[in-house]
C-alpha positions as CSV (number, residue, x, y, z in Angstrom):
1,X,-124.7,-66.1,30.5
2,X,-127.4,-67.2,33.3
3,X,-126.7,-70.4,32.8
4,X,-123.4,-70.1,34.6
5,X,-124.9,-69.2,37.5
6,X,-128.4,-70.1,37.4
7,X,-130.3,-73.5,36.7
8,X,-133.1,-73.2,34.3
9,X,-136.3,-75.4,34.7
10,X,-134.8,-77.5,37.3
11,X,-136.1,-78.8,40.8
12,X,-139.5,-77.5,41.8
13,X,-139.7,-74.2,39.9
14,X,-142.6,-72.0,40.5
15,X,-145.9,-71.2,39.1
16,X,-145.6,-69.6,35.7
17,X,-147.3,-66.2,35.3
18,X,-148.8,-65.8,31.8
19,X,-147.1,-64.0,29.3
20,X,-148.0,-60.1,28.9
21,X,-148.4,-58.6,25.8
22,X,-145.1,-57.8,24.4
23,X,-144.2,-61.7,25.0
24,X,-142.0,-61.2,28.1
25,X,-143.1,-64.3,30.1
26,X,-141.7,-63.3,33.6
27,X,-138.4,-66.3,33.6
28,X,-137.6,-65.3,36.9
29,X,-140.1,-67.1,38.3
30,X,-138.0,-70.1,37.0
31,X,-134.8,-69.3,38.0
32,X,-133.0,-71.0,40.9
33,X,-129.6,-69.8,42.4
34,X,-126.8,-72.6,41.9
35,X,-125.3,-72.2,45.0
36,X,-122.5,-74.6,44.6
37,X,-121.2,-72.7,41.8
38,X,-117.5,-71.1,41.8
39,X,-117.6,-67.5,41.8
40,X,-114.4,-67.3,39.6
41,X,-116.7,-69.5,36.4
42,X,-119.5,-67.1,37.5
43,X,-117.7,-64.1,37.0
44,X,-115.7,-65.2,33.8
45,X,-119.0,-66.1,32.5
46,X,-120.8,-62.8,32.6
47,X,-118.7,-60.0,33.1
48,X,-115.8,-61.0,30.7
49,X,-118.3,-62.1,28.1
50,X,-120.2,-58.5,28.7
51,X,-117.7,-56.2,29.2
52,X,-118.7,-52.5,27.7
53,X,-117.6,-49.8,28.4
54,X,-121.3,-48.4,30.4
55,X,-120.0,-45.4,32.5
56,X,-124.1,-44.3,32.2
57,X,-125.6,-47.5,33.1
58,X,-128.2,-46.1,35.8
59,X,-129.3,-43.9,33.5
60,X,-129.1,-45.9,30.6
61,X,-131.3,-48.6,32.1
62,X,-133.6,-46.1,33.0
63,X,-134.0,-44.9,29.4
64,X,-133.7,-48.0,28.4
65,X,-137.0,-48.8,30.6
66,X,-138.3,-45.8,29.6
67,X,-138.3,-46.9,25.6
68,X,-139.5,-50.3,26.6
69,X,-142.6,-48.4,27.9
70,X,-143.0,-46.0,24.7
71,X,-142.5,-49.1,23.0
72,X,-145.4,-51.4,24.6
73,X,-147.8,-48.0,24.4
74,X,-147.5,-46.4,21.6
75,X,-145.3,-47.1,19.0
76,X,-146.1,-51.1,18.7
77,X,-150.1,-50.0,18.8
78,X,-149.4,-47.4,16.1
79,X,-147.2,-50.2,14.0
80,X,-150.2,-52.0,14.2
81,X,-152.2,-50.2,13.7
82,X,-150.5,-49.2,10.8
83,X,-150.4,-52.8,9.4
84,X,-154.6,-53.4,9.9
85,X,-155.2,-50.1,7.4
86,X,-152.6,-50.4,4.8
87,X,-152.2,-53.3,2.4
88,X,-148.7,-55.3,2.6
89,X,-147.6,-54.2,-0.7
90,X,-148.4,-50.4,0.5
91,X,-145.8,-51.3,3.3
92,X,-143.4,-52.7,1.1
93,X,-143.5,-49.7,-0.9
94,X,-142.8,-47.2,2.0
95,X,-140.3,-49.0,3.5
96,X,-138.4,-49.3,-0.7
97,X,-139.3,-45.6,-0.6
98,X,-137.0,-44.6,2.5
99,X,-134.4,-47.6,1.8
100,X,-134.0,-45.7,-1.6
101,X,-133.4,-42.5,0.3
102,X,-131.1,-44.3,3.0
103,X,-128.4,-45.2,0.1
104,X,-127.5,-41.7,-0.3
105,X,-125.9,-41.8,3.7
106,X,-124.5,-45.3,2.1
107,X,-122.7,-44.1,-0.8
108,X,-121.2,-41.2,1.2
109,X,-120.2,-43.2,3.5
110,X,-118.5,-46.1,1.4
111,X,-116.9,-43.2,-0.9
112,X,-115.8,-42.5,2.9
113,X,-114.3,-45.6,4.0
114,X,-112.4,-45.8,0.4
115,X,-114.9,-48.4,-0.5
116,X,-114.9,-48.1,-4.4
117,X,-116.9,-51.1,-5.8
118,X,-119.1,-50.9,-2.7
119,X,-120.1,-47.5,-4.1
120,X,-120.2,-48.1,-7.5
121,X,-122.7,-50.6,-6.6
122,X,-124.6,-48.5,-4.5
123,X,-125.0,-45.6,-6.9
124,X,-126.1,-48.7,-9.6
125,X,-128.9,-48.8,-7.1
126,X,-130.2,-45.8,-6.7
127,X,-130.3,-45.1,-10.8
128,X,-132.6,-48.1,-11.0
129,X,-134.6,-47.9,-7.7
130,X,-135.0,-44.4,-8.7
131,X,-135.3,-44.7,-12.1
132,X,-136.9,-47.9,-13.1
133,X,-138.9,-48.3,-9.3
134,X,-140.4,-44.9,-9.7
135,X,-138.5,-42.9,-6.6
136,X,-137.8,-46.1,-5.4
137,X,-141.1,-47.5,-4.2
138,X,-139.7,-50.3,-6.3
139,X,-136.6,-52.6,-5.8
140,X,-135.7,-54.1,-9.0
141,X,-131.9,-53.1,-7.8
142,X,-132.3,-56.2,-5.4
143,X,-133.5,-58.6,-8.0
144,X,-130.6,-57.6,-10.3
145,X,-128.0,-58.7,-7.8
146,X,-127.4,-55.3,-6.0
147,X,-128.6,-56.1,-2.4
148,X,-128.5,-53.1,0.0
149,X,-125.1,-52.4,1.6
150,X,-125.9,-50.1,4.8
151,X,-123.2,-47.9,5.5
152,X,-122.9,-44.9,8.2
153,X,-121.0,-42.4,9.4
154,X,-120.3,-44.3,12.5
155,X,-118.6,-46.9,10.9
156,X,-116.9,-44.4,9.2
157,X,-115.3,-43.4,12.2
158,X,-114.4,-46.6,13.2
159,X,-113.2,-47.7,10.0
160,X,-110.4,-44.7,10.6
161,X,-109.9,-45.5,14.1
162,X,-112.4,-44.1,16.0
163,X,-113.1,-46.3,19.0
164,X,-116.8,-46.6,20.2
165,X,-116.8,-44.6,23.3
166,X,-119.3,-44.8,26.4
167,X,-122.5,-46.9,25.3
168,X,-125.8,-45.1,24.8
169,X,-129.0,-45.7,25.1
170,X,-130.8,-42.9,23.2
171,X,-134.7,-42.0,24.3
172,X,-136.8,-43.8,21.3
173,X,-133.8,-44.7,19.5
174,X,-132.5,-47.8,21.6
175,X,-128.7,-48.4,22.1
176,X,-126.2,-46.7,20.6
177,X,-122.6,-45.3,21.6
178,X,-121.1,-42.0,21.3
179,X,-119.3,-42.8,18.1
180,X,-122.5,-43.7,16.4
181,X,-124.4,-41.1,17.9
182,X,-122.3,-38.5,16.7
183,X,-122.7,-40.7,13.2
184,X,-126.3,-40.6,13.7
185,X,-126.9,-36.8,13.4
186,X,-124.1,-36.5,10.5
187,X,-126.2,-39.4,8.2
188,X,-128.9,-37.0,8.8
189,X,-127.1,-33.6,8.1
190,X,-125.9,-35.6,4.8
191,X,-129.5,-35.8,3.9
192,X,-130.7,-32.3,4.8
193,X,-128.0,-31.3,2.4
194,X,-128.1,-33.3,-0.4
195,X,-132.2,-33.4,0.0
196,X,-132.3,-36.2,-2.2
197,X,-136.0,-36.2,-4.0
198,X,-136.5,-32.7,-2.8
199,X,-137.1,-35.0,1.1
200,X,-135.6,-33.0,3.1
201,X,-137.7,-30.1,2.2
202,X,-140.8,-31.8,1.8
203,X,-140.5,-33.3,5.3
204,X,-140.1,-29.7,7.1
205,X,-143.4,-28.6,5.5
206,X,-145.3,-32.1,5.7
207,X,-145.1,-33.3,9.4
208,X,-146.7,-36.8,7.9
209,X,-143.9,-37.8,5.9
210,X,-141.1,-37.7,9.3
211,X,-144.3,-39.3,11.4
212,X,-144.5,-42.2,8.5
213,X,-140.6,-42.8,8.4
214,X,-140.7,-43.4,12.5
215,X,-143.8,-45.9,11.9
216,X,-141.7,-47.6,9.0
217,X,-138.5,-48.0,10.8
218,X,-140.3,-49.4,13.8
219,X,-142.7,-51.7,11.7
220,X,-139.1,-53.4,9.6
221,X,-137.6,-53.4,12.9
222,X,-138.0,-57.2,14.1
223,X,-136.6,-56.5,17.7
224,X,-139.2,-56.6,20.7
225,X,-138.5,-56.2,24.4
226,X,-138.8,-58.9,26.2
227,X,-138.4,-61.5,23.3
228,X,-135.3,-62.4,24.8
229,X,-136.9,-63.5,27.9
230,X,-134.2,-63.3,30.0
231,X,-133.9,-61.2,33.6
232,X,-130.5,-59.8,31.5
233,X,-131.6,-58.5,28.8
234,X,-130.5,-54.9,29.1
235,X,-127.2,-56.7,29.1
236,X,-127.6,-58.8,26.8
237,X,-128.9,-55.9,24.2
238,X,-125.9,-54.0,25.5
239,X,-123.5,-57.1,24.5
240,X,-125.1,-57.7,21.0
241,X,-125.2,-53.9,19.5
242,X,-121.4,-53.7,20.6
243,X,-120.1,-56.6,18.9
244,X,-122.5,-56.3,15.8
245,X,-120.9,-52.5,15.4
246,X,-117.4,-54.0,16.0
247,X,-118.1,-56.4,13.2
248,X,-119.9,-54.2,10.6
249,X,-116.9,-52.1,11.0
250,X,-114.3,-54.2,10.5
251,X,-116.2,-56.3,7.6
């Protein structure tokens, strides 16, 4: 996208801040305006290429900003944090733990979208991640050619026609749109009612265990702000979680 309308690393650029800590390595200080280009292949270049449907996008960018900061403060320090005190097979073991309990949204959700062998697969793996990898802090599922198959209740909704809706960006969650928002809090009412490994429960008299599923999720998460380096990023962001949903719903 900027390089439609802007030259990277060309002519005398100026003087490079150093990165900060999240990576972000200030590229506008290398950007030059290409003023000889047409407006028409500037605009067909970024706002065709990014068009969503962002009726919020003041306030979107300012939560968006706003995770970026909870992000750089607190929870990539805890993740950290969390990686210096545990061993990596500890980690492993926590994030098998709450992938086991995440297929039970998945198998509702591919019974859901009239996905038969997609659920017969996923029940397969939770007998033996549950069974044979003791609650699931194991994954010998993986290993015998049952690979996770996410599945939500967002796609669900899509998969019968549901379009997508104004994009999100939800405080601490990232992007989102109302369609999987609305997804969002029924995955989670699926596993409040089924309370899968008596979870559910346990979580609403242990704070720890909600606290350690947050730190997981965050430390499996590869994305970072900034990484992308780009001036456009919230754009960019934008662009990507649209057309990954649009694909994961149609696959």
């Amino acid at each position: 996208m900027a390089a439609a309308c802007l030259a990277l690393g060309t002519g005398q650029a100026l003087a490079q801040q150093p990165p900060i800590d999240d990576g972000f390595t200030h590229p506008l200080d290398r950007l030059e305006f290409n003023a000889g280009l047409d407006q028409q292949v500037f605009e067909q270049a970024t706002f065709e290429a990014l068009d969503v449907y962002d009726p919020l996008e003041t306030v979107n960018r300012h939560i968006y900003h706003f995770n970026y900061q909870l992000d750089q403060w607190v929870m990539l320090p805890v993740v950290r944090g969390y990686q210096y005190v545990t061993p990596r097979f500890v980690r492993r073991g926590v994030s098998n733990f709450f992938e086991n309990l995440g297929d039970v949204p998945n198998l509702v959700n591919s019974v859901l979208q009239l996905k038969p062998k997609r659920a017969m697969q996923t029940t397969a793996r939770l007998l033996f991640n549950t069974v044979l990898g003791v609650g699931g802090l194991w994954d010998p599922a993986t290993r015998m050619g049952l690979p996770r198959q996410p599945e939500d209740f967002g796609q669900t909704l899509g998969y019968w026609g549901v379009p997508p809706g104004p994009y999100l960006v939800i405080p601490a969650l990232g992007p989102s749109n109302l369609r999987d928002a609305t997804g969002l809090l029924t995955d989670n009412a699926i596993r409040q009612e089924i309370n899968f490994l008596n979870y559910a429960d346990a979580s609403s008299d242990y704070w720890a265990l909600p606290v350690l599923r947050a730190i997981d999720t965050r430390y499996t998460t590869p994305f970072r702000y900034g990484q992308l380096n780009s001036p456009f990023e919230y754009s960019k962001v934008r662009y990507v979680y649209t057309r990954a949903r649009q694909l994961q719903v149609e696959e």
